[in-house]
C-alpha positions in Angstrom: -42.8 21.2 -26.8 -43.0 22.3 -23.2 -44.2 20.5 -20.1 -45.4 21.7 -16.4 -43.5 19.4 -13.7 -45.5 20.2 -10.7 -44.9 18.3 -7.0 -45.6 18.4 -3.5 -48.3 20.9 -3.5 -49.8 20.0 -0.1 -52.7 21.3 -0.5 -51.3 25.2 -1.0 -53.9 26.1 -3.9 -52.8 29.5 -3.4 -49.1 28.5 -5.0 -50.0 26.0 -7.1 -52.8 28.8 -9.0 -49.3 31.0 -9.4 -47.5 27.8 -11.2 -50.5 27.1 -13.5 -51.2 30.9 -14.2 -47.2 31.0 -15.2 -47.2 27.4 -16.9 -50.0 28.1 -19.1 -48.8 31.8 -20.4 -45.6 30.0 -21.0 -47.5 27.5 -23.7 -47.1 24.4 -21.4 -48.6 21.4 -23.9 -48.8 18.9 -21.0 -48.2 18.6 -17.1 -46.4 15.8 -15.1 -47.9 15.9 -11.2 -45.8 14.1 -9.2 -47.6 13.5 -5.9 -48.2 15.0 -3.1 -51.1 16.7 -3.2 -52.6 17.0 -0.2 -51.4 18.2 3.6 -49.6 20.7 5.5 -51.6 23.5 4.8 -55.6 23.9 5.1 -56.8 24.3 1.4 -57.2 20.1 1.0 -61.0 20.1 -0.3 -59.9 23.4 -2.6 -56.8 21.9 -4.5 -58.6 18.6 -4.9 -61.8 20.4 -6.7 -59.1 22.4 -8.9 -56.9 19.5 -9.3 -60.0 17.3 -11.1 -61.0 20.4 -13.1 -57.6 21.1 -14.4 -56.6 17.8 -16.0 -60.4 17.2 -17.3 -59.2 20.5 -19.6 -55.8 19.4 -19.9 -53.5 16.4 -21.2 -51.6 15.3 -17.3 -50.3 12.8 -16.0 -50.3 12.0 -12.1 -49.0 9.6 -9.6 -49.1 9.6 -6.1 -47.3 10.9 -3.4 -46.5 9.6 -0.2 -49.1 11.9 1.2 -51.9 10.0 -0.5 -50.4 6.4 0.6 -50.8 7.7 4.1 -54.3 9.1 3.6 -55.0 5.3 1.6 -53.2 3.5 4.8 -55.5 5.2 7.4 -58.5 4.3 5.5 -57.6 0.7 5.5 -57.2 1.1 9.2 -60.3 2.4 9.7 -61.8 -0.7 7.6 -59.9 -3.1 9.7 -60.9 -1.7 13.2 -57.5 -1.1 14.2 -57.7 1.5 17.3 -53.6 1.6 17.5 -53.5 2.9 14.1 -56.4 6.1 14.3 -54.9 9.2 14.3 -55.8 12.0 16.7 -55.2 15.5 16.9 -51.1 16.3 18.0 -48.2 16.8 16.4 -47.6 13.7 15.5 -50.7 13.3 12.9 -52.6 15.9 13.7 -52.0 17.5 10.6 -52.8 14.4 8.7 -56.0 13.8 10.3 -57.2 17.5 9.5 -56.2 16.5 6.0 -58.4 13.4 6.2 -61.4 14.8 7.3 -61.7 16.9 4.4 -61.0 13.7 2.3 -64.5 12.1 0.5 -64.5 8.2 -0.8 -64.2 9.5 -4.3 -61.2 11.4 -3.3 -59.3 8.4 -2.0 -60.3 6.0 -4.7 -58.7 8.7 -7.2 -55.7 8.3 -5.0 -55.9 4.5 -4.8 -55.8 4.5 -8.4 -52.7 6.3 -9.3 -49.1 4.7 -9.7 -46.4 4.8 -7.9 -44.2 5.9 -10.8 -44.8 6.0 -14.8 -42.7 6.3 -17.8 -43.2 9.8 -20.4 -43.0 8.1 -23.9 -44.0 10.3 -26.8 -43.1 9.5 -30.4 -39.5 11.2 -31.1 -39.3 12.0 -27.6 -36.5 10.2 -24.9 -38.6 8.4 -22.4 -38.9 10.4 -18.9 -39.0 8.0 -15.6 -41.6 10.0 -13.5 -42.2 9.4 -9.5 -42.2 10.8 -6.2 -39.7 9.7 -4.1 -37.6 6.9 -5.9 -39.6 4.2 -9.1 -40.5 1.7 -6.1 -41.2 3.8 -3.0 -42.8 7.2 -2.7 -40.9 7.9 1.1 -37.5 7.5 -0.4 -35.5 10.3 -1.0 -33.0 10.8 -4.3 -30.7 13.3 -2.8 -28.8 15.1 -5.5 -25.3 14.4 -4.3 -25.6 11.9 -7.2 -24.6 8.6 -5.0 -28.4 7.1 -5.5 -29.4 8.6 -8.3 -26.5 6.8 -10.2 -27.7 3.4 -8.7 -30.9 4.3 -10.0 -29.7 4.8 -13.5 -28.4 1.4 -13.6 -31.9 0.2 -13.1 -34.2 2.0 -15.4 -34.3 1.7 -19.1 -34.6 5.8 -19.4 -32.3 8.8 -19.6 -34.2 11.1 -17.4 -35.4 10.4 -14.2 -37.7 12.6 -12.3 -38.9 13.2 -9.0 -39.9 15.2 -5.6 -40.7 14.3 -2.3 -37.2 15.7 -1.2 -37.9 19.5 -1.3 -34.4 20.4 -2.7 -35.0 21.3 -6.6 -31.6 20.8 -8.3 -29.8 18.2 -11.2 -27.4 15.8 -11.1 -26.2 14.2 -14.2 -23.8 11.1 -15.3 -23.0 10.5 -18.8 -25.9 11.0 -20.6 -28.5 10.1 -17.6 -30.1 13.1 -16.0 -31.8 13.2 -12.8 -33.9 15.9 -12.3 -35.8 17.1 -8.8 -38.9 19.7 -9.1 -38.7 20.8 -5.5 -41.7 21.8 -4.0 -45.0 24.0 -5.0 -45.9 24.3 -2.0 -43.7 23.9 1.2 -40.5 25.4 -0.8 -37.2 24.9 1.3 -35.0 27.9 0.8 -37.3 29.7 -0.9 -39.7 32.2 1.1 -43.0 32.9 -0.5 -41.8 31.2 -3.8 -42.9 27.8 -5.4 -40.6 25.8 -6.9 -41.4 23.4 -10.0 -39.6 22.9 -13.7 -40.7 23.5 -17.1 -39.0 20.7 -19.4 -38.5 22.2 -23.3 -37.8 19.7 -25.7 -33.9 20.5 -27.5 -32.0 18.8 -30.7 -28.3 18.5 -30.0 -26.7 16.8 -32.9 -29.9 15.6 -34.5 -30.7 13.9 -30.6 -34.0 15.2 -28.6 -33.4 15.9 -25.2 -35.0 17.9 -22.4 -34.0 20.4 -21.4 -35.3 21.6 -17.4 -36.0 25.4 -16.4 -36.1 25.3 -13.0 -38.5 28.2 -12.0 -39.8 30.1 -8.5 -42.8 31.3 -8.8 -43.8 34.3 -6.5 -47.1 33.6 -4.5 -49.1 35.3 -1.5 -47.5 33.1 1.3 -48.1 35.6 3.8 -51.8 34.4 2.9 -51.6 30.8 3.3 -49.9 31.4 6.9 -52.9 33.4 8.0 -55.4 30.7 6.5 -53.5 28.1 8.9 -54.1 29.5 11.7 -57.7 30.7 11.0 -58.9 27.2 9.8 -57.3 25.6 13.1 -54.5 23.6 11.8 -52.1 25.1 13.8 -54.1 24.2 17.1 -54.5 20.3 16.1 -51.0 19.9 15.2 -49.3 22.2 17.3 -44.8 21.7 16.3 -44.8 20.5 13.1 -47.4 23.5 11.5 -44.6 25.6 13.1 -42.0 24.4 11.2 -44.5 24.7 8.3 -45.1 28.1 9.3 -41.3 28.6 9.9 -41.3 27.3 6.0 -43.1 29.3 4.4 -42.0 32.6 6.1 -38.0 32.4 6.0 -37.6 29.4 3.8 -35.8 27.5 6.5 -36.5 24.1 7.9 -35.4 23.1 11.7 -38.0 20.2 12.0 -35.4 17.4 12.2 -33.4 19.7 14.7 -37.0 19.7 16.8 -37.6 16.1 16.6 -34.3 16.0 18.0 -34.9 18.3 21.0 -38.2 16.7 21.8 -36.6 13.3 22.0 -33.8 14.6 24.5 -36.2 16.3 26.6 -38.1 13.6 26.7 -35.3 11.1 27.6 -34.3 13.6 30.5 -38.0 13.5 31.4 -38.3 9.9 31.7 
């Protein structure tokens, strides 16, 4: 049995077609999404439309990202009136409010509806632990130097533990607890024009199941997406941090915490 572990697509429909194309010639029987959706690039109202489409014709299983808990935290804002919290157009949310706008009621009860994290069980099969950043908190971020993921182990009743949200695909293991990380579909660090996901294949090692990951990088038109940014606008409402996206997607490598930095020294020297 083979499954399709797809995260942080952020709205590139233009990688995450390339993973599905790929996941479905490979016999893919079921797919784990694991948040993230929506964001950073300008095809929101696109991957949504697919997204319902796709598991309507397929067996998936989804949770949310902490993408979505934004897009859920600003609507609550907007209920409640609070002027403090409404984002506008910078680098700060900029990008997040584009996302928004594209965002219907249906869209964000589908998002209010999905967990935080869910176990895989199958008959026969070891139980997967599924979420986006850690089983309690889709911000928090599972490195794979192994120091939280073996803390994590202590706490869940399964042998597999899988996740996104950092953008680092990889494996750390401990005995016989695996932790594995997808990466991401559609902001992939390191990888230049590639999107990063797993394919888990189901193996018998002395009459034991176990899964087995192949992490893959599938090749999409990224050169593509960057021109979409800036034709749609996005780059123009949130100025920095869609040219660290840009940067992304072009090279593969990722300066934004190095910016943040720099903006926050010149603005100390500034006053």
């Amino acid at each position: 049995m083979k499954i399709g572990v797809i995260s942080d697509i952020h709205s590139n429909i233009v990688a995450l077609k390339a993973v599905i194309s790929y996941m479905e010639a490979e016999g893919c029987a079921e797919y784990l999404f694991l948040g993230d959706f929506v964001s950073d690039t300008p095809y929101t109202r696109e991957t949504l439309d697919y997204l319902y489409d796709f598991i309507d014709t397929h067996t998936c299983h989804l949770l949310k990202g902490n993408r979505e808990e934004y897009m859920l935290n600003h609507r609550q804002a907007l209920l409640e009136g609070r002027d403090d919290a409404k984002w506008i157009y910078n680098s700060a949310c900029g990008n997040l409010l584009f996302t928004y706008e594209q965002l219907t009621e249906e869209d964000l009860d589908f998002f209010e509806n999905l967990p935080i994290s869910f176990d895989y069980e199958k008959p026969g099969y070891p139980i997967i632990k599924c979420c986006h950043g850690s089983p309690v908190k889709a911000n928090e971020r599972i490195p794979l130097d192994g120091e939280a993921a073996r803390e994590w182990f202590k706490k869940i009743d399964a042998n597999y533990l899988l996740c996104g949200h950092t953008h680092y695909p990889g494996e750390f293991s401990y005995g016989d607890k695996h932790y594995y990380n997808s990466g991401s579909v559609g902001i992939a660090i390191n990888d230049a024009g590639l999107a990063q996901c797993i394919i888990l294949e189901d193996i018998t090692i002395n009459g034991t199941k176990e899964w087995k990951p192949t992490f893959l990088k599938i090749p999409y038109d990224n050169k593509k997406v960057v021109c979409d940014i800036v034709e749609s606008g996005l780059l123009e409402k949130a100025p920095w941090f869609i040219n660290t996206n840009i940067q992304v997607l072009l090279t593969g490598e990722d300066n934004s915490f190095e910016m943040v930095e720099c903006a926050a020294q010149l603005a100390e020297e500034a006053g």
